[in-house]
C-alpha positions in Angstrom: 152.2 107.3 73.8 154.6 109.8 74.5 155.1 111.6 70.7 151.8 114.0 70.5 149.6 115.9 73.0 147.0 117.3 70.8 149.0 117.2 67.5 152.0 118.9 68.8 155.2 117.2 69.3 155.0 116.4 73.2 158.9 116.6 74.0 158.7 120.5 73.9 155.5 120.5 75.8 156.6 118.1 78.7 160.6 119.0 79.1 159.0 123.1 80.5 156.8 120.6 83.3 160.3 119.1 84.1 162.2 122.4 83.9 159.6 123.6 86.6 158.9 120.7 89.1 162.9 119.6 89.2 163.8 123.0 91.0 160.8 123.2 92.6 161.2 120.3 94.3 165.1 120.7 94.8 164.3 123.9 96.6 161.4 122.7 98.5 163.3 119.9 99.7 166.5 121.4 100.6 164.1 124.0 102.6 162.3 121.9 104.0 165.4 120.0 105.1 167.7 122.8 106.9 164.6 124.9 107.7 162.5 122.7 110.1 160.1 125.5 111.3 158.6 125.5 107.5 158.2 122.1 107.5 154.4 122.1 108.8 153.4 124.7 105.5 155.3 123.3 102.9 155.2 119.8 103.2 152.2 118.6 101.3 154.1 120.1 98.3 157.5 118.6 98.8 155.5 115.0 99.0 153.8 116.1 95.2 156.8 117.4 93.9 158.5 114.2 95.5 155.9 112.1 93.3 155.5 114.5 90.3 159.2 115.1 89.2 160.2 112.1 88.4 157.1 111.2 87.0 157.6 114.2 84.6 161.2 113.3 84.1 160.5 110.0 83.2 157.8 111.6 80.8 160.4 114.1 78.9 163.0 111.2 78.5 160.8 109.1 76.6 159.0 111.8 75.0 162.4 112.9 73.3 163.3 109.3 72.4 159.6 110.0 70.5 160.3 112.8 69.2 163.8 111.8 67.6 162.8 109.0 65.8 159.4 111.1 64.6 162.1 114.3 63.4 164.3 111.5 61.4 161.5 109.3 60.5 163.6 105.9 62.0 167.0 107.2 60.4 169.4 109.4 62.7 170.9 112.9 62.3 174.8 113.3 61.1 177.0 116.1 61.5 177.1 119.0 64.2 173.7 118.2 64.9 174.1 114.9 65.8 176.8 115.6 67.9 174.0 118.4 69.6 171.5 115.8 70.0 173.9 113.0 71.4 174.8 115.2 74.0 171.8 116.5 75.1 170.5 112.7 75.4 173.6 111.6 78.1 172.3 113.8 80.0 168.6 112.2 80.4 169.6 109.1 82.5 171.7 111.2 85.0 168.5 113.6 85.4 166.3 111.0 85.7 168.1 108.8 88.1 169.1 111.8 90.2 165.7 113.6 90.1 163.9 109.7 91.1 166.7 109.5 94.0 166.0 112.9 95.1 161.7 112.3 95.3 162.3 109.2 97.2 165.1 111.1 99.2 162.4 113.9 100.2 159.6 111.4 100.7 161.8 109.8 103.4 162.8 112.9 104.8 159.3 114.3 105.3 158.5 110.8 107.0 161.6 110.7 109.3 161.2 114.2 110.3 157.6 113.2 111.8 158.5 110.1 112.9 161.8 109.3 113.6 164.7 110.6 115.4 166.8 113.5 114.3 169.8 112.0 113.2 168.0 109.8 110.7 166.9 113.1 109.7 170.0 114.9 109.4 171.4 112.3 107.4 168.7 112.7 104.8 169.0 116.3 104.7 172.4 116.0 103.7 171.6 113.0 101.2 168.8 114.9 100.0 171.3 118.3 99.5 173.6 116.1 97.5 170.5 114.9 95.3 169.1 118.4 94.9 172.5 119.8 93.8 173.1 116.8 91.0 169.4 116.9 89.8 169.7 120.6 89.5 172.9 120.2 88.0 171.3 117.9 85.2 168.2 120.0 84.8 170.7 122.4 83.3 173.0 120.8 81.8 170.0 118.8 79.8 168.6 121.9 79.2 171.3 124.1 78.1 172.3 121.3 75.7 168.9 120.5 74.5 168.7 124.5 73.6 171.9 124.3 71.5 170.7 121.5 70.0 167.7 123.2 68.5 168.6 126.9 68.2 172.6 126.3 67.3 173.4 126.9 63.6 
C-alpha cells in the first residue's frame, strides 16, 4: 500500500508532504499559542495541520519501510550504506511520536483557548512549544540523514 504512487517509489514522493506540513504546523501552532490575537485567522489551519502531519508522518515511515525492502528485494544493505540507512530509520519513531504528540497538543490547545480557562491554556502552549521544537528537531535530523543516505558516496 505504501511502495508506489503511480509507478514511482512513494517514500520520495510522501517524505517532501512531511517535510512541509511538520513545520507548518510547528509554526502554526507555536503562533497560534503565544500570539492569541491571530488565533481567529489561522486556526482552521492549525486544526488540518493538527490532523494532517501526523497522518503524513505515519505515511513516510511506512512508505520507507516499503521502499527498503523493494531497493534490497527482502535482503538488507551492508557497509557505509547500511550504516546511512540505519540511522536515518531511528529517527522515524521519534518524528512520528513527537509530530502525533504535537497535533493532538495543538488540537487541545485550539479547544482550550475557546473554551476553557487560560491557564489550561498556557500550559499547552508551553507543552505544545516543547513538541514543536522536538518534532522540528526530528524533521531535520530524519531529513538530513535520509539525504546522506542517498546522495553520500
Amino acid at each position: 500500500m505504501f511502495d508506489q504512487i503511480l509507478g514511482l517509489p512513494a517514500h520520495p514522493l510522501i517524505i517532501h508532504t512531511a517535510v512541509i506540513f511538520i513545520p507548518l504546523l510547528a509554526v502554526g501552532a507555536v503562533v497560534y499559542g503565544v500570539v492569541p490575537r491571530v488565533r481567529p485567522s489561522i486556526g482552521w489551519a492549525v486544526v488540518l495541520l493538527a490532523i494532517a502531519a501526523p497522518a503524513v508522518t505515519f505515511a513516510a515511515k511506512e512508505s520507507g519501510e516499503a521502499f527498503l525492502s523493494t531497493m534490497f528485494a527482502g535482503g538488507s544493505p551492508s557497509g557505509p550504506l547500511a550504516a546511512r540507512i540505519e540511522e536515518h530509520e531511528s529517527y522515524a519513531n521519534p518524528l512520528l511520536f513527537s509530530t502525533l504528540g504535537l497535533g493532538v497538543s495543538s488540537l487541545l490547545l485550539v479547544y482550550s483557548s475557546r473554551r476553557l480557562g487560560r491557564m489550561t491554556t498556557a500550559v499547552l502552549v508551553v507543552v505544545t512549544v516543547l513538541l514543536a521544537a522536538a518534532a522540528g528537531f526530528y524533521v531535520l535530523r530524519a531529513g538530513h540523514t535520509g539525504a546522506t543516505a542517498v546522495w553520500a558516496h
